[in-house]
C-alpha positions, -999 to +999 in steps of 0.1 A: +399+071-569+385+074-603+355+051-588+348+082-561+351+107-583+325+097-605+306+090-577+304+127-564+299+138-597+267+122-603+256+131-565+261+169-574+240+160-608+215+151-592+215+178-564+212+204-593+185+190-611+164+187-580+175+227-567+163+236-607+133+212-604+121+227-567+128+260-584+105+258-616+066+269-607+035+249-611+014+265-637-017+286-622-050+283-628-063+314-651-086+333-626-119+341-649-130+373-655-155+383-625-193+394-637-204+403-605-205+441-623-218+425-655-249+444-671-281+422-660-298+432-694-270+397-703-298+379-684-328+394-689-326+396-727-322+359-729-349+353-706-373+377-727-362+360-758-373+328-741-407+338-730-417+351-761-403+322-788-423+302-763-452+319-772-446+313-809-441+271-813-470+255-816-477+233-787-459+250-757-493+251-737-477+263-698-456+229-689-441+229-721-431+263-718-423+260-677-400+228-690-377+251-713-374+285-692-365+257-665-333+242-685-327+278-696-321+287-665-299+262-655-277+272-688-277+306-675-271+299-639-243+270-647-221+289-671-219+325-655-211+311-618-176+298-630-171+335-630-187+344-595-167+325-571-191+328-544-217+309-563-219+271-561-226+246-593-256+225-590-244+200-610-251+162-592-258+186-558-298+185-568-313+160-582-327+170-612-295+180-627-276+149-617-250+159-647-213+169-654-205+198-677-173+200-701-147+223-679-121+251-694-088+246-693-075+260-666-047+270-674-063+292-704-084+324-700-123+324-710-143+350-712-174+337-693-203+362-708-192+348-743-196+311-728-234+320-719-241+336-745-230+308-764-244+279-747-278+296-741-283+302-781-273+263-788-299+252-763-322+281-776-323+268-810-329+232-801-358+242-777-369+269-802-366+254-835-398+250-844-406+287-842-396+289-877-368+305-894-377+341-890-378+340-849-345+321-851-338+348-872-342+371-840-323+346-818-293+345-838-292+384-840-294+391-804-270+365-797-244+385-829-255+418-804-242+405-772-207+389-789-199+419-805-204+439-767-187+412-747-157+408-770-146+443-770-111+446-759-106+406-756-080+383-776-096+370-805-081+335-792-100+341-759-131+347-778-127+317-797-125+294-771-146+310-750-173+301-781-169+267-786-168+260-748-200+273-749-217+255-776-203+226-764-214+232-729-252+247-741-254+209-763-249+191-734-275+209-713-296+201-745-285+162-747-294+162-705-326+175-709-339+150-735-335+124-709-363+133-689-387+124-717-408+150-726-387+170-754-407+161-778-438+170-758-447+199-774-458+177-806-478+154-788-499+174-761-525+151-763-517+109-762-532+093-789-553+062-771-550+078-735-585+074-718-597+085-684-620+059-666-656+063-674-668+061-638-689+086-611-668+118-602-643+110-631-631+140-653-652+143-687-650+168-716-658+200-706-680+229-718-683+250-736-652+236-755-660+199-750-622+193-760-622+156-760-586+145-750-570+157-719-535+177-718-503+161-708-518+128-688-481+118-681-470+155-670-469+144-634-439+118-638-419+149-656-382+154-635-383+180-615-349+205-607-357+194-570-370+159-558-383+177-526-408+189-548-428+159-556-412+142-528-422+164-497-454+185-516-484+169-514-521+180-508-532+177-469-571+175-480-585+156-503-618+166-523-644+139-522-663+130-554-701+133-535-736+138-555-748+137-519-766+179-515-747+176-480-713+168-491-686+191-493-682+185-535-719+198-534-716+232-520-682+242-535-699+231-564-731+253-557-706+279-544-691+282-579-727+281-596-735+313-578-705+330-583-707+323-619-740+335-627-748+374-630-713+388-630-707+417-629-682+438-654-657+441-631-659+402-621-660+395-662-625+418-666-610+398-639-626+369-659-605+382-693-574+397-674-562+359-661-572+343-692-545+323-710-566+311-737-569+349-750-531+360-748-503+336-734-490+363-713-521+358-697-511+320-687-502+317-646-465+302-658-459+335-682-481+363-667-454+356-633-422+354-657-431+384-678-442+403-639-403+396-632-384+415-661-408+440-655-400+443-617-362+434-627-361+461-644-381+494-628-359+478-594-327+481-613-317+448-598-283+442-598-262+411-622-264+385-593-298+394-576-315+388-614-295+361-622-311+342-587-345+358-591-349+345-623-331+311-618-353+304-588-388+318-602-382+291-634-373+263-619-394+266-588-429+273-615-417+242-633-419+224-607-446+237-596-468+225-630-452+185-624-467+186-589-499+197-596-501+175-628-487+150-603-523+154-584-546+161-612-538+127-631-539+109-596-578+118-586-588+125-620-619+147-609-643+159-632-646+200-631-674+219-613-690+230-643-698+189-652-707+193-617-730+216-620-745+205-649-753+169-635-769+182-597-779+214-604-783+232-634-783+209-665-782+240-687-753+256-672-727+272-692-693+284-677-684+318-681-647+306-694-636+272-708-613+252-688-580+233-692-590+201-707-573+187-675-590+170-644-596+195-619-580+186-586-557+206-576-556+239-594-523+246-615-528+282-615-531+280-573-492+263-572-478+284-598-492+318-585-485+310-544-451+296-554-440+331-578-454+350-548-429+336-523-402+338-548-405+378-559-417+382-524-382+370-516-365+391-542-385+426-535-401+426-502-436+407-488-449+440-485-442+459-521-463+475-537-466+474-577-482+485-612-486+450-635-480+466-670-474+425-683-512+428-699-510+467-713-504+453-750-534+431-752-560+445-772-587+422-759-591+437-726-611+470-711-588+468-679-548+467-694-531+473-664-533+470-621-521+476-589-510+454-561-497+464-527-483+422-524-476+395-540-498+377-518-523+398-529-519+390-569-519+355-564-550+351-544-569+372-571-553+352-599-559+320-579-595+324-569-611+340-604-614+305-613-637+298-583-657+327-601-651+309-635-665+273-625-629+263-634-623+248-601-633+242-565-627+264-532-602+230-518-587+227-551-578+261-548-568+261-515-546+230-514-530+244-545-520+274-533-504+254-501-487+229-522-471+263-541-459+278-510-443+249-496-426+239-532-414+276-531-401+273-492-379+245-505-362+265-527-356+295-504-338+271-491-313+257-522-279+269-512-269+286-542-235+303-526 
């Protein structure tokens, strides 16, 4: 009897622990804080703060500077989607970003604007450190701004955390983006002991600069945020090294010659408008990137529609730079004004200096057809707009235009260098193909 009894009594033991066990709740994720409403000015200050510290290290010639608005991106785009549900991580989905980021608790509330704005000033001062103390100077006090305006009304324990997430999350951005092998580019633009070959149709120094080295030989083996873009992008026509008169290298050649001869002033603004070497923001990667906050802001884009416009315009143009390096350092072609100067006019100077890069395809093609697609995407194939990105220079006679495309930019910015003698009429043209295609490919990135 005794035996039964406690029997029972340890069967109704353990019937009560499992009723009080079924009865006690799971703890529930923390839903984050949405930003679909967020102010946009979160994104495009950062991005301007990019563009112009860019403009202010020494070395960040337009791969360089296409490499670092690329990873900034990806710091912007990877720590604001936690808080738009719709959007999907690219983390090991591409493969340029085959990476895993430190997660939140889940069970504790973040603040993810204080997360960005973290992580993209720890990656901004390890891109950026060599502007010198006074532009970090400007980093850190923007970044102060947006803390102070995101942390109003918030837990000081939320902010906290929120921080150091951040900073952890924007070092290991940082520590992924060293492994693709050019972070210390910058400081080394041109290889010590890297020689072209020496034969017919190779590229030589060019005049009037005769710069002896050429820029970034190993650019093309640079990681790109897609694979598709090396991968899938390639030139369909090849341009020919020919001294035959016949050839097709001969009359592009003779094509440029004219073109370049007896210009007009309007041809010699063009000439000046498009010209990196006088103002950066003249430079095909930062004239397009400096056109988008512009266009971001007169449109009065929304959080989300300039968080994707600006994602996709900086990866894509970084990409864009690898492939055509990817070509130029493949063929190795001399440019049209060597060209020139061997088979047709031997005293032949180029209106404009050129990249000391070989010539084939055109960097400035890829870059311009690819931004075209990508704000074509993001405002219309048919809009028509002002470019104020040049009305500061104080080097030009013509400090502003109008465009009724994007099209319509790019084929002006594309083929000034055929009036230039900086390249030929296929380099130009394959370019711009190999820029629309690398842009098509990521129109098609599912980012939701």
């Amino acid at each position: 009897m005794k035996r039964f009894r406690s029997n029972v009594a340890a069967c109704l033991l353990l019937a009560f622990s499992a009723f009080v066990t079924s009865c006690r709740k799971e703890p529930s994720p923390v839903p984050p804080t949405s930003l679909q409403s967020a102010d946009p000015k979160m994104l495009t200050d950062w991005f301007e703060m990019s563009l112009l510290l860019s403009s202010r290290v020494n070395g960040y010639s337009d791969p360089v500077t296409a490499r670092a608005l690329s990873y900034m991106a990806l710091t912007m785009y990877e720590n604001v989607i936690p808080a738009l549900p719709e959007y999907k991580s690219l983390q090991n989905r591409v493969g340029g970003f085959q990476t895993q980021l430190s997660q939140g608790d889940p069970e504790l509330e973040y603040n993810y604007g204080l997360v960005y704005n973290r992580a993209m000033l720890t990656l901004a001062q390890s891109l950026y450190g060599a502007a010198g103390s006074s532009n970090l100077d400007l980093l850190e006090k923007m970044y102060q701004n947006w803390v102070t305006k995101l942390s109003l009304g918030i837990d000081s324990n939320i902010v906290h955390r929120s921080i150091l997430l951040g900073a952890k999350r924007g070092s290991e951005i940082y520590n992924f983006s060293t492994t693709d092998g050019q972070d210390a580019a910058f400081l080394q633009n041109y290889i010590k002991g890297y020689t072209l070959p020496q034969s017919p149709g190779m590229w030589v120094p060019t005049p009037p600069d005769y710069s002896p080295n050429p820029l970034l030989p190993y650019w093309g083996r640079t990681r790109t945020i897609l694979t598709e873009s090396i991968s899938s992008v390639s030139p369909s026509k090849i341009l020919a090294y020919s001294p035959d008169p016949n050839s097709i290298m001969y009359t592009e050649a003779f094509e440029a010659y004219q073109k370049s001869t007896n210009l007009s002033q309007a041809e010699l603004d063009l000439l000046d408008y498009y010209n990196g070497d006088m103002d950066p923001k003249a430079s095909a990667i930062c004239h397009t990137s400096w056109l988008l906050l512009q266009l971001c802001e007169s449109a009065e884009l929304n959080f989300t529609q300039t968080l994707e416009a600006i994602c996709l315009l900086s990866w894509s143009n970084h990409d864009a730079i690898v492939a055509a390096y990817q070509q130029k350092y493949t063929y190795k072609l001399m440019r049209p004004s060597t060209y020139i100067r061997t088979f047709i006019q031997k005293f032949f100077i180029p209106p404009v200096s050129s990249q000391p890069t070989p010539e084939f395809v055109s960097d400035d093609a890829v870059v311009y057809y690819n931004a075209s697609e990508i704000l074509s995407r993001t405002f219309g194939y048919r809009y028509e707009f002002m470019d104020y990105t040049q009305a500061k220079r104080t080097n030009l006679r013509v400090k502003q235009k109008y465009f009724s495309s994007f099209h319509e930019l790019a084929k002006e910015a594309s083929f000034i260098d055929l009036t230039g003698s900086v390249h030929f009429r296929t380099s130009i043209e394959e370019g711009a193909a190999m820029g629309y295609d690398i842009a098509q490919n990521y129109l098609k990135l599912a980012l939701k």
